[in-house]
N, C-alpha and C positions, 0 to 999 in steps of 0.2 A: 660551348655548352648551350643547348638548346630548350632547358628543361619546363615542360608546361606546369606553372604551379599548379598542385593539389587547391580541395575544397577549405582543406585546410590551413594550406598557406594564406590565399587570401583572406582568409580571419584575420591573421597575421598583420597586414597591412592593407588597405581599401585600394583603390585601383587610384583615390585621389594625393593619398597621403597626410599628411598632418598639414596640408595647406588651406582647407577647410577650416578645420580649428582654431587656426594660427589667426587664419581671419577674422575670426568672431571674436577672439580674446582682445585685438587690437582695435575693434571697432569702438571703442570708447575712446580712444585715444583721438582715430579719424574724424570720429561725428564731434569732439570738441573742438577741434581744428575748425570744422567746418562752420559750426554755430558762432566761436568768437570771432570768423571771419566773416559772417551773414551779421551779426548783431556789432562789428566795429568796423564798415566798411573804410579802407583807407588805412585802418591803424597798423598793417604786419602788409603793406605794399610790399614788394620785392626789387619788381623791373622798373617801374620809373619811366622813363623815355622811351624806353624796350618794349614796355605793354602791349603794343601791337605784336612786334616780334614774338615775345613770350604767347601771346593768346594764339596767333597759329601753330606757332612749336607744339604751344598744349594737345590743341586739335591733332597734328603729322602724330603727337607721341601715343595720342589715346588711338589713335585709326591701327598706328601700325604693330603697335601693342595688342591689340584684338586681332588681328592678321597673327601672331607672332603665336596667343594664347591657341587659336584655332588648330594651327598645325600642331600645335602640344599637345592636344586634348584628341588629334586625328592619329597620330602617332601611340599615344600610349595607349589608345583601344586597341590598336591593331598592333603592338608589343604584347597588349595583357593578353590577347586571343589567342595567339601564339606562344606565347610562355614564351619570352626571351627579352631581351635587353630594352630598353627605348631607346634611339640611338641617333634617328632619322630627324629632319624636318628640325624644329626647333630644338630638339634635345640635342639636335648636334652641336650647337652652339651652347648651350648650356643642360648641366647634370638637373637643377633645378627651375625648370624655367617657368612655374606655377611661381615658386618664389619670386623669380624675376620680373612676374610679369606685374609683380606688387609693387616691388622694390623700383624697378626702374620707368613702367608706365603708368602705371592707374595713380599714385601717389603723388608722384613729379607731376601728370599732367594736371591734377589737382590746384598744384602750385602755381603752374604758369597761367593755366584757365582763370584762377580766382586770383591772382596775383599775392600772393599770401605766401610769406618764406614759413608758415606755421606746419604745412603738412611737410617740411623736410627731413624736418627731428621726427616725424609719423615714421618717416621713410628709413632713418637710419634707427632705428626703434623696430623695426619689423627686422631690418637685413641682420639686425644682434642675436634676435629671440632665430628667425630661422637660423642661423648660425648651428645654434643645439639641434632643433630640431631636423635639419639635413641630415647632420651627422647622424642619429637613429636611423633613420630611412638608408645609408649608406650602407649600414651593419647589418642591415637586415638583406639586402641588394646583394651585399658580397656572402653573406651566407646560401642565400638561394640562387645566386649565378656566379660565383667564386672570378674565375680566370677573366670569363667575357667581360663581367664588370670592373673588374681592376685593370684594366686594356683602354675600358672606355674612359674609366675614370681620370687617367693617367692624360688623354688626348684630350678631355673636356673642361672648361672650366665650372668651378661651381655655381655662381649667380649671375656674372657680367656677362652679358650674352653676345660673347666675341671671341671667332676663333683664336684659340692660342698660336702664339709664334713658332712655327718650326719653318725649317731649312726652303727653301723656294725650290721651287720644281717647276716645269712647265705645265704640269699639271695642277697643281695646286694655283699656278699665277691664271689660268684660262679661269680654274674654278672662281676665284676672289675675283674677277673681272667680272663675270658674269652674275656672284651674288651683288656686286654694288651696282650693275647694272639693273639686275631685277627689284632691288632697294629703291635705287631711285625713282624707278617707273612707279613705283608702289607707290613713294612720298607726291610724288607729280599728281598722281590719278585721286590722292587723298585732300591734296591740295585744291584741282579741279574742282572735286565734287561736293569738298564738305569743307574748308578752309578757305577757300576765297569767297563763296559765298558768303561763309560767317564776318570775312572784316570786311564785306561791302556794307555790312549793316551795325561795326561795332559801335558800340554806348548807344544804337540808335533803337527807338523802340518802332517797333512793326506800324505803325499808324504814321510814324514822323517819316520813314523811308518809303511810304508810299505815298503821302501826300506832293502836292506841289509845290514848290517854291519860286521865288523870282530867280531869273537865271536859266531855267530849265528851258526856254523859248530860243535858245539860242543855238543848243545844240539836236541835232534832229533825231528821228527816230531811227533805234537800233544804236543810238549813243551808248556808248561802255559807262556806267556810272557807278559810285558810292554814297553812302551817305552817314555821316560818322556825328556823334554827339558826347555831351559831358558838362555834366552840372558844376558849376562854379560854386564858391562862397564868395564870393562880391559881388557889389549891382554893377547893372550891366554899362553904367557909366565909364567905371573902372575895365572892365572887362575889353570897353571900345577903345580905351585908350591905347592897350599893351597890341590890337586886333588890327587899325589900319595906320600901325607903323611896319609893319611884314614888309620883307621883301630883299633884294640883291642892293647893294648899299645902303641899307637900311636897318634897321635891327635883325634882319634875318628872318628865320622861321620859329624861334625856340625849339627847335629838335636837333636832329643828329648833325652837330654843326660839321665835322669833318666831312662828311658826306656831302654840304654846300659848299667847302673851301676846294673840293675838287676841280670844281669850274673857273673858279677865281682864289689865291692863296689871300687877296684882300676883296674877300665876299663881304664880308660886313664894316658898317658902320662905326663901329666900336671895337675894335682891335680886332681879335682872332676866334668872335663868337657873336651867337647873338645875344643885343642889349638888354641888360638887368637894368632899366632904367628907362622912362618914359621920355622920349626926345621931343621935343616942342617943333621942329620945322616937319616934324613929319604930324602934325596932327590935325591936318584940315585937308583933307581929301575932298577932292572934287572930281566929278563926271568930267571924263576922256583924261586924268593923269593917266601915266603907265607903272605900272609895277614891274617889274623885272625879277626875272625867275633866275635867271643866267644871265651874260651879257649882251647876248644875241635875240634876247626870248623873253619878250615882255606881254603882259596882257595889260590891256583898261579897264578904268574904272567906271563900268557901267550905271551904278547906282550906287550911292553913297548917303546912308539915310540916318543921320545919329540919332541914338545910338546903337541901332539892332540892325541895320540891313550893309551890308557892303557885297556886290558882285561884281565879279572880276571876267572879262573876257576877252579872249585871244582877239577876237573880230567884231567887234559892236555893230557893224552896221550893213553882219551877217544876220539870217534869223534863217533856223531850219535846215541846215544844211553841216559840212564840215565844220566844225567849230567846238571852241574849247571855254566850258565856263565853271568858275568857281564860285561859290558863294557862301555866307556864312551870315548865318542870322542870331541875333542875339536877344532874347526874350525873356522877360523879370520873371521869378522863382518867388512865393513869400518869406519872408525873414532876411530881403536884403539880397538875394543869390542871383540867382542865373543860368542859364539854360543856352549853351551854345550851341548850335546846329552847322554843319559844313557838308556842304555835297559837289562835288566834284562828279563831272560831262565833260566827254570826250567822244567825239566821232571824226576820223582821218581818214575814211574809203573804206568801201567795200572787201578789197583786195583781202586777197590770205596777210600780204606782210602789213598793210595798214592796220587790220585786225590785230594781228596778231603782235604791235606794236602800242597801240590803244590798250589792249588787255595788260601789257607789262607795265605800262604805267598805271592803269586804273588799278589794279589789284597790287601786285606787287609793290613795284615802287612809290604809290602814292599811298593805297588803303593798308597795305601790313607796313612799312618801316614808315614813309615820313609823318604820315596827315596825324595818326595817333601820339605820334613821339611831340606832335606841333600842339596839338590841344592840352596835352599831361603838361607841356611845357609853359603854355598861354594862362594852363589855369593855376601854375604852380607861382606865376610871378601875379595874377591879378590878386590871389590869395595872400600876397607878401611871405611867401613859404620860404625862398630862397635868403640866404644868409645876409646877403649885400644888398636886399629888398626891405624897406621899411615901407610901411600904409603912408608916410608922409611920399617917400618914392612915386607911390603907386596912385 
């Protein structure tokens, strides 16, 4: 059934559906989510450690989710113009995928971007109400395309935008090969362009990631760098404390401690994580100790200046050239606070693999999973936040 709707059908129903409406009715629900997450920063957190992780997810979910609505919106022009089914492109994967593209990206990425579990009741609050509203749209679909639409409806799912399971074919397995192929090139290119950019710069504000610091003299130009930040509620006394005991026998990183027991099963200092507690032999750092990252892979301590300056580097008495420097500056806030700053330089050769080795650490492994998981972590014990943390601890 091929039939072009009349002048009249389209009265019937808009080319966009009841998703328009849908949106506006729930906008009050959104923008309160948004305002008690702008006016109580911290208080409806989610991810925790993960914050890094979640803020790029946010970014992949909003990129590919706009990718997702495009083809929705290119498809149903070119169904309406024809007077036939939507069926192509993203309707393949979903009967509703205006709905979806509420439900599953713009509301979640909400979530992960502002770290806020408030927009998720938004999100199952909208998939309820369109619930009703599909269904209309359905009745009206099988009235004016009868058989085609009850064919497609049968093979499509409603809102999760994921082929349904049927029987494997060799066709069907090349096809699903080749969509998670073209997914991931999508997430990669989204990643590239607009996700790794944003965590070379997260908590950092545009003036602090272009200024200078101590450290930066060490690694040369066309260094892979980050530069990440996050305001404390302690002074920076407390702050220095919990800040040059880091390390591999040491208290650790505070972040994703599984992830450092990879290297060694006894990475840290105090049992099977890093220390909820200020250790006294580590707390007088001095120029040329070494920190150790792993067991093989240690950098010095180049400068060590209580309580605001500590930089760390692979080679001290390198300047300019290959070399690997960390640094992390700590600076008073009024009413007692704090202001952390850490930037991480990296340069290993020119080379495609040296680049392209420098890159997986500066972005990847250091700026989305560790460096932010380490600061949520540094500021969550100078804070005495953590249950086995008292201010006398701290």
């Amino acid at each position: 059934m091929n039939m072009k709707p009349s002048i009249a059908d389209k009265g019937v129903m808009s080319i966009m559906g009841d998703a328009p409406r849908l949106a506006l009715r729930l906008m009050p629900a959104f923008l309160a989510a948004l305002a008690l997450t702008y006016f109580f920063p911290g208080a409806f957190a989610a991810w925790g450690r993960l914050r890094g992780i979640a803020f790029a997810a946010g970014i992949e979910l909003l990129g590919l989710g706009f990718l997702f609505q495009a083809s929705a919106a290119f498809e149903l022009v070119r169904a309406w113009k024809k007077g036939r089914v939507a069926t192509r492109g993203a309707y393949g994967l979903s009967r509703n995928p205006i709905f979806s593209w509420w439900i599953f990206s713009v509301i979640p990425s909400f979530a992960l971007l502002l770290d806020s579990w408030l927009f998720l009741p938004v999100a199952i609050l909208f998939r309820l109400v369109a619930g009703k509203a599909a269904k209309a749209e359905e009745r009206e679909l099988h009235a004016r395309f009868g058989q085609d639409y009850d064919a497609y409806r049968l093979r499509t799912r409603a809102f999760l935008p994921l082929p349904r399971l049927l029987p494997l074919s060799l066709g069907r397995s090349l096809r699903g090969i080749l969509g998670l192929a073209a997914l991931a090139c999508l997430a990669l290119g989204i990643y590239l362009a607009v996700a790794g950019p944003a965590m070379r710069g997260f908590g950092a504000r545009s003036s602090e990631t272009a200024a200078r610091m101590a450290g930066d003299e060490y690694a040369g130009k066309g260094a892979a760098s980050y530069t990440q930040g996050i305001d404390i509620d302690a002074p920076p006394e407390r702050v220095w404390k919990w800040l040059v005991q880091i390390g591999y026998k040491r208290a650790g990183w505070y972040n994703i401690d599984i992830v450092n027991r990879l290297a060694d099963p006894e990475y840290f200092h105090d049992g099977k994580a890093s220390a909820l507690r200020i250790i006294p032999e580590f707390q007088n750092p001095r120029e040329g100790d070494k920190i150790y990252l792993v067991p093989a892979l240690g950098m010095t301590i180049a400068k060590a200046e209580v309580p605001r300056l500590l930089v760390l580097v692979a080679e001290p008495d390198k300047l300019g050239g290959n070399n690997v420097a960390w640094t992390f500056s700590v600076e008073p806030l009024p009413k007692g606070r704090s202001r952390l700053l850490a930037r991480f330089r990296i340069r290993m050769g020119d080379d495609f693999g040296s680049r392209a080795a420098a890159s997986f650490m500066n972005d990847l492994a250091g700026a989305t999973i560790q460096q932010p998981a380490m600061l949520w972590g540094l500021k969550l014990r100078a804070e005495s936040r953590l249950p086995t943390i008292t201010p006398k601890d701290s």
